[in-house]
C-alpha positions in Angstrom: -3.0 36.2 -11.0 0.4 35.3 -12.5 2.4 37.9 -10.3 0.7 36.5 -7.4 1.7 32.6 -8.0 5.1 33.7 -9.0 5.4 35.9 -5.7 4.3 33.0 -3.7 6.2 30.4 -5.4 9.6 30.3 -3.2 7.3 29.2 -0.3 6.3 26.4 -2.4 7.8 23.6 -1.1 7.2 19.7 -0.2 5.6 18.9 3.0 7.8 16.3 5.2 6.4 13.0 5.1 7.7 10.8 7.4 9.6 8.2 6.2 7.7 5.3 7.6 4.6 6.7 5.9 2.9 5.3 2.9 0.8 6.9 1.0 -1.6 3.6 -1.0 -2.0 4.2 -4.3 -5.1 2.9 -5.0 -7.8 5.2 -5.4 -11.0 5.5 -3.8 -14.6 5.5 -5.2 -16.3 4.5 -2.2 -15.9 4.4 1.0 -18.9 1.8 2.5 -18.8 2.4 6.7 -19.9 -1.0 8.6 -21.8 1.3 11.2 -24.5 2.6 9.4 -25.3 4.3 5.9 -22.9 7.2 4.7 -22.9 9.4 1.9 -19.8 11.6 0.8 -21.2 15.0 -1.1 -18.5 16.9 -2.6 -18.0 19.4 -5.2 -15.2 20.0 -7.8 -14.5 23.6 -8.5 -12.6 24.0 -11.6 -13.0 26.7 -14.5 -16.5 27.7 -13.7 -18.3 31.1 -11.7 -19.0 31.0 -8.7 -22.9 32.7 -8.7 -24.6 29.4 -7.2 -21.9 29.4 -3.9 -24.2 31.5 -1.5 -27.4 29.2 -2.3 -25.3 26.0 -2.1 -23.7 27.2 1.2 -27.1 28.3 2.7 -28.8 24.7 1.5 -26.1 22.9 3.5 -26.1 25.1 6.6 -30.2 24.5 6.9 -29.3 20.9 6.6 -26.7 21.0 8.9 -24.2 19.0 5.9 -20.9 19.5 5.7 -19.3 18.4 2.6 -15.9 18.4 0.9 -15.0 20.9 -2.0 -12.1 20.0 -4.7 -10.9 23.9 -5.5 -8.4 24.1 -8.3 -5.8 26.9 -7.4 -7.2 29.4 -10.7 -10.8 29.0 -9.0 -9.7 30.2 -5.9 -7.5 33.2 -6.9 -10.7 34.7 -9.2 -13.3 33.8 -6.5 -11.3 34.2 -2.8 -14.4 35.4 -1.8 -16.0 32.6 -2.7 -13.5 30.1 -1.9 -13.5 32.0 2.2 -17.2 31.6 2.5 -16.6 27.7 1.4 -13.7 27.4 4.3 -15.5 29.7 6.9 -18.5 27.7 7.0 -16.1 25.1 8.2 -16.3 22.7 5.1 -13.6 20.1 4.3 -11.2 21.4 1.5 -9.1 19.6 -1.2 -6.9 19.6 -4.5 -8.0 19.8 -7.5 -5.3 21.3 -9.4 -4.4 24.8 -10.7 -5.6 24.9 -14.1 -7.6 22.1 -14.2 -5.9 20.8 -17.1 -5.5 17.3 -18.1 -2.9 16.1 -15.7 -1.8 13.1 -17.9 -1.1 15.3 -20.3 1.8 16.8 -18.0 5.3 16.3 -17.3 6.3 15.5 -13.6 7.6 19.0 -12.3 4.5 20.8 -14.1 2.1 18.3 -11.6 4.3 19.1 -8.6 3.9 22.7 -9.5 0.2 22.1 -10.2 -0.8 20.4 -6.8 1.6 22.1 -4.4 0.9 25.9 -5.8 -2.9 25.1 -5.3 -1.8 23.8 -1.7 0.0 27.4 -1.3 -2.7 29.2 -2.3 -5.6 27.5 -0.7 -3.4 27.5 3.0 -3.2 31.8 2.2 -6.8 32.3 0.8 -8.9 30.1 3.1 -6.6 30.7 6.2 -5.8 26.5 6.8 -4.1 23.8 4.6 -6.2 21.3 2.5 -6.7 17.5 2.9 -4.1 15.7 1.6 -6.5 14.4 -1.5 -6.7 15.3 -4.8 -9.4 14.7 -7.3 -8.1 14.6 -11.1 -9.6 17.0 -13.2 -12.0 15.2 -16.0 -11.2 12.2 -13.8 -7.9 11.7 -16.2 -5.6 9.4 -14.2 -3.5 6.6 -14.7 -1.3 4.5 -12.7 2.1 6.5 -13.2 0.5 9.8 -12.0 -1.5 8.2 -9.4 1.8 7.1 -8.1 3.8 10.3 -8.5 0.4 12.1 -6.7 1.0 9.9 -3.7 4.9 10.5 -3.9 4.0 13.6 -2.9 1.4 12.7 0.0 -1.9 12.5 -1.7 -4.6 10.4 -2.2 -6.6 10.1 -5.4 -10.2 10.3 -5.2 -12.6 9.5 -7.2 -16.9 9.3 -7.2 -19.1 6.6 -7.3 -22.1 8.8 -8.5 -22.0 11.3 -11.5 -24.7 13.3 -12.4 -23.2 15.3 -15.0 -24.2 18.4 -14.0 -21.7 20.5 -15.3 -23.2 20.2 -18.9 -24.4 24.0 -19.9 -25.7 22.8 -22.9 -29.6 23.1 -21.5 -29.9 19.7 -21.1 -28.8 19.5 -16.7 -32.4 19.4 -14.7 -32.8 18.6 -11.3 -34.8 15.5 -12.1 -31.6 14.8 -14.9 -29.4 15.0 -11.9 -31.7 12.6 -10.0 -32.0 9.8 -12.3 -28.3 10.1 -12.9 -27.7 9.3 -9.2 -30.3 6.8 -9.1 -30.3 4.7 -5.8 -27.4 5.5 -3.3 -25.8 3.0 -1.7 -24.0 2.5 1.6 -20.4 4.6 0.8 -21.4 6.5 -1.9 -18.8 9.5 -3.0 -21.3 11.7 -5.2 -19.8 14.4 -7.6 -21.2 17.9 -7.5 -20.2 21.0 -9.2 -20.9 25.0 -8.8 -21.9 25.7 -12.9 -26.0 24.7 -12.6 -28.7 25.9 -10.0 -30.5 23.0 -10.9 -27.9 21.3 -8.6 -29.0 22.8 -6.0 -32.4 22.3 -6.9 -31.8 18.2 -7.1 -29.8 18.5 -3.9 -33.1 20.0 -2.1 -35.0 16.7 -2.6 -31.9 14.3 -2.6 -31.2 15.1 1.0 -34.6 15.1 2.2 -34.5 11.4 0.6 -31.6 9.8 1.5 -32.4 11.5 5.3 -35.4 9.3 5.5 -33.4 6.5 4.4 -31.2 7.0 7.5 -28.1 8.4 5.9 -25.4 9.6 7.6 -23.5 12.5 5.6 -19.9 13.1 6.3 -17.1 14.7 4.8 -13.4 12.7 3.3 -11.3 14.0 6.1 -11.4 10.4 8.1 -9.7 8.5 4.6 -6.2 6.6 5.6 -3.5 8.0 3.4 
């Protein structure tokens, strides 16, 4: 893995923003629509398998839901498989670092390296470039990274709705995830991840739900830089 982002790395480089563009640097937790109820389903794919991908990808094709994925750059190199079956099934695809490390914790050049190797490698795995949004991993932010993120042409988004479903400690069930989420309001950007089958389990009866309720589901690509 190593050899293969030090290979790539002189192609690495920042995308041209044009100069009358400007990237806001607030971030986004919801994103309400005035025609209509919308939900946002996306899933973060950090340091975790990737066993529950064909299930989730075959839930969402039966419901005909497309939904945006956060891949860090590590996930994708151990599961391109994975991470091609996410992108072929014509899902929207963001940042969400390469190591998934704290990115507070990180000095300037280590985040551009961070966000624009996972860029690299996400453009060569998947076969097209991600959105131009990046999801901190934990959620650590703060107002200095958010506005080096956009410095580079990203948006930082957030969630609304957190079930917490990447605990592995036995204590994730569907109807955990459920009463986590609770009622789901006009705009609502709900976390997923890829570590539980329960997810998907939840997910079953939270989209039969929230289609009754006349929910509209779409993905992040429409969000104004």
């Amino acid at each position: 893995m190593l050899i293969f982002v030090l290979l790539m790395w002189p192609k690495i480089v920042l995308r041209e923003i044009k100069k009358d563009a400007k990237v806001r640097l607030e971030k986004i937790y919801q994103l309400p629509c005035n025609d209509g109820k919308v939900v946002y389903v996306t899933f973060d794919a950090g340091n975790t398998h990737s066993g529950n991908v064909v299930l989730l990808l075959k839930l969402l094709e039966q419901e005909n839901i497309k939904a945006t994925f956060f891949l860090s750059g590590k996930w994708v190199l151990l599961h391109p498989i994975s991470a091609r079956r996410i992108a072929q099934s014509n899902h929207s695809l963001a940042n969400h670092s390469f190591t998934h490390y704290h990115q507070t914790h990180l000095p300037r050049f280590a985040n551009f390296w961070e966000l624009k190797t996972t860029e690299l490698i996400i453009n060569e795995i998947c076969g097209r470039e991600p959105l131009l949004l990046f999801r901190p991993p934990h959620g650590d932010t703060n107002k200095e990274l958010e506005s080096y993120i956009a410095s580079l042409g990203y948006r930082t988004i957030m969630w609304s709705k957190d079930p917490s479903d990447w605990r592995l400690d036995g204590s994730v069930t569907k109807e955990s995830i459920l009463d986590r989420i609770g009622r789901v309001k006009n705009g609502d950007i709900i976390v997923f991840h890829l570590r539980n089958k329960e997810t998907i389990e939840a997910l079953k009866i939270l989209i039969r739900r929230l289609k009754k309720e006349q929910f509209k589901f779409k993905t992040l690509d429409d969000i104004k830089l």
